[in-house]
N, C-alpha and C positions, 0 to 999 in steps of 0.2 A: 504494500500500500504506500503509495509516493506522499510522504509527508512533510510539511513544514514546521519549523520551529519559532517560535513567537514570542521574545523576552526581552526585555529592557535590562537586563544582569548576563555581561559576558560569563560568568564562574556557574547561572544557572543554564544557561544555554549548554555549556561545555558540558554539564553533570546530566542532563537533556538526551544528551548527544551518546552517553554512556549507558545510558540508558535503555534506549531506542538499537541500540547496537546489541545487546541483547535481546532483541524482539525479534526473530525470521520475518514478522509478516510484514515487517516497516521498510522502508528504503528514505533514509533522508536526503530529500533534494534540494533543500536551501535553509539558511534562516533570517530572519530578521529582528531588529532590536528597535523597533517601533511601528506604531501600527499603520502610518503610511506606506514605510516599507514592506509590510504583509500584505496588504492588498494590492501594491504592483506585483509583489513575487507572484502571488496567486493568479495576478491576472497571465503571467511570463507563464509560470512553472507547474499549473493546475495540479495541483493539487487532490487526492483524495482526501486527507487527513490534516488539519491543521491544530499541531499542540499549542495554546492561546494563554499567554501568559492574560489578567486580568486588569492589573495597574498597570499601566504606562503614560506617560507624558503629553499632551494636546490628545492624540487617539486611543483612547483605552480600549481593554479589550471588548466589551459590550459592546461598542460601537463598529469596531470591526466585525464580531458576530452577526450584525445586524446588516453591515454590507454585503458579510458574505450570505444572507439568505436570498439577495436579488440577484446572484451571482448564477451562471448557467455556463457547464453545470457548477453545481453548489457542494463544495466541500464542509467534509463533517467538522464538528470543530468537537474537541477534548478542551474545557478549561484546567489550566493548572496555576493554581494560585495560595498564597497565604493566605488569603482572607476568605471566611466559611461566609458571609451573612450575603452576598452575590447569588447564592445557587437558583434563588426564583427568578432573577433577572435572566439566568446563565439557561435556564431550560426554557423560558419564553422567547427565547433565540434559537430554539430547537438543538440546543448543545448536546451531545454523545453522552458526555459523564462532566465531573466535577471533581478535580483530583487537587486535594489539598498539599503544598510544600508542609517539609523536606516528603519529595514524592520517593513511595518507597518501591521498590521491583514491581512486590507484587501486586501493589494497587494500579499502576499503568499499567500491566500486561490486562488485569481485569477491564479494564477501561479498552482497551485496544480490542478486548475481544466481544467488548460490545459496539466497537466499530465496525469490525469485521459481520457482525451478525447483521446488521442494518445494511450494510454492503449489499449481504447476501438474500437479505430482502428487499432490495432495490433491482438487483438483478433477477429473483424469482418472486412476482408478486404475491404467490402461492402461501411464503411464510410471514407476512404480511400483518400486521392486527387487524382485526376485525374493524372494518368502517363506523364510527360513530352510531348511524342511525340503528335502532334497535333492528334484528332479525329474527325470524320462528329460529328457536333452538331444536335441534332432533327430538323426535319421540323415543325417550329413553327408556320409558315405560311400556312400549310397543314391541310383543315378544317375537311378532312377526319381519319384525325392522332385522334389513340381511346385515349380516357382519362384517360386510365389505364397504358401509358407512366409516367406521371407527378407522382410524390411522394406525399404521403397521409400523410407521422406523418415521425417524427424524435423520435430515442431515445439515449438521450444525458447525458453526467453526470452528477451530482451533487452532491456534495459532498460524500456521500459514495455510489449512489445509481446512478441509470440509472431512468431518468424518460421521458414519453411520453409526445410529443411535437407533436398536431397535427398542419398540415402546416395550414390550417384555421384558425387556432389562431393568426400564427405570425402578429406582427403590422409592423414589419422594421425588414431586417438582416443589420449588419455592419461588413466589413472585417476587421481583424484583422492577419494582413503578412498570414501566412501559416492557419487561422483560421479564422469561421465567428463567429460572435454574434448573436444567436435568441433573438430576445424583442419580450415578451409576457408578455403585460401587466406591470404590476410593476415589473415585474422578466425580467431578460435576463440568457441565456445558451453559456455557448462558446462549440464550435465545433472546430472537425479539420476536416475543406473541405475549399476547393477553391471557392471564390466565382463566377467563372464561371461557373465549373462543376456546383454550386447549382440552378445558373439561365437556366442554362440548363434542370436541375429536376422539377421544379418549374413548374407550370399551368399559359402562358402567360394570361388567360381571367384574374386572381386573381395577377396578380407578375406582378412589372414593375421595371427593373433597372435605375435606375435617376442618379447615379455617379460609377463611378470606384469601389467602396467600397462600396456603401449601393443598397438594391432591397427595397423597396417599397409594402405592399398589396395595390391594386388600389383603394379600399373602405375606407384606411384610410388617401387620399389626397383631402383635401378641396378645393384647389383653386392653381392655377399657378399665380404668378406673375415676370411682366418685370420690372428688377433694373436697366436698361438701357445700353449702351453699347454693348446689345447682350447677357445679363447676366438674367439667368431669374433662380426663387425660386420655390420650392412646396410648399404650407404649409401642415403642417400633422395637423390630428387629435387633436395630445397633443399639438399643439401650436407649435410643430418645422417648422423651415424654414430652407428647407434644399434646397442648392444651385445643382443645376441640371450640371450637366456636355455637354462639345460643343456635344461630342460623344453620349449621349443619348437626348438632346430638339428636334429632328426633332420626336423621339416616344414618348416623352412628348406632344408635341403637337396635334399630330394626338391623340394620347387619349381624348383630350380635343375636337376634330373636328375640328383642327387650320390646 
């Protein structure tokens, strides 16, 4: 992914740069140390990927973010910044992620691999989120509905590469805002989908969502338990206890026969 580097600190640029050189999917093709200078480069060296430092002098980065969404095409932007209190500015400019300084390995490979995943829904509209306006969800309760609805494999990215994710594998998704997490195994994959459209995709005999954010395979919940109050857990397989939301215990239970 051809990227840009975007800093007003020669010393952050360079630690940037070391950075990014440990990442296969990156290829850095220029940088700049003010935000004039990012938007010729972008306009010279197009850019997929622009790392956006946040302060900078006459052009900060928000304003550059905001140039580059009339820009065609339109590069993703990564903020990386010391300052946390920007991030609603930073994703109203359609920003990839928000990576706080001193940025550390493994929060910019996460970030890059949710650039990669947007990529990879730009180029296949297929893994796409679902459009805003509400649609009929499948009849999941429909015993006649063929099993050739439900999605069989995902193919996700990582780091420079797209790899196959069949859905029988997964142990837990977890939503992450505009993105879910596949855990497989010792590994996890970030996605960009919605976790409703996914529960939607998903084979209810194998899928069960238990909160707002996480689905469930049904084979890897051990046991239900009541913490009182109305508050009831699942345990998982690995030893997680993961708190069941009011909106999904009545299909909690019923899977148990309760």
């Amino acid at each position: 992914m051809r990227t840009l580097i975007v800093d007003d600190e020669p010393l952050a640029i360079e630690r940037m740069q070391i950075l990014c050189a440990r990442i296969p999917a990156l290829q850095i093709v220029g940088t700049a140390a003010d935000g004039a200078a990012a938007l010729r480069l972008v306009e010279a060296l197009s850019p997929a990927l622009v790392l956006l430092d946040m302060t900078m002098p006459e052009l900060d980065g928000l304003s550059v973010a905001r140039a580059l969404v009339r820009q065609n095409p339109k590069p993703m932007v990564i903020f990386v910044t010391a300052h946390d209190h920007f991030a609603v500015e930073a994703f109203d400019c359609e920003a990839v992620d928000y990576v706080l300084k001193p940025v550390a390995q493994e929060r910019l490979e996460r970030a890059v691999e949710r650039a990669l995943s947007r990529q990879a829904a730009l180029a296949d509209p297929a893994l796409a989120p679902a459009p805003t306006v509400p649609a009929a969800a499948p009849a999941h309760d429909d015993a006649t509905a063929s099993a050739a609805q439900w999605i069989e494999e995902f193919w996700v990215p990582h780091r420079s590469e797209l790899v196959r994710v069949a859905a029988g594998d997964i142990d837990r998704i977890d939503a992450e805002r505009d993105y879910v997490r596949l855990h497989v195994g010792q590994r996890s994959y970030l996605m960009l989908h919605t976790i409703q459209r996914l529960e939607d995709r998903l084979d209810p005999a194998h899928f069960i969502r238990l909160h707002r954010s996480t689905i469930v395979r049904r084979n890897r919940i051990l046991g239900l338990r009541h913490d009182g109050l109305g508050v009831w857990s699942a345990e998982l397989a690995d030893g997680t206890m993961l708190r069941i939301g009011r909106t999904y215990l009545a299909k909690a239970k019923a899977m148990a026969g309760r």
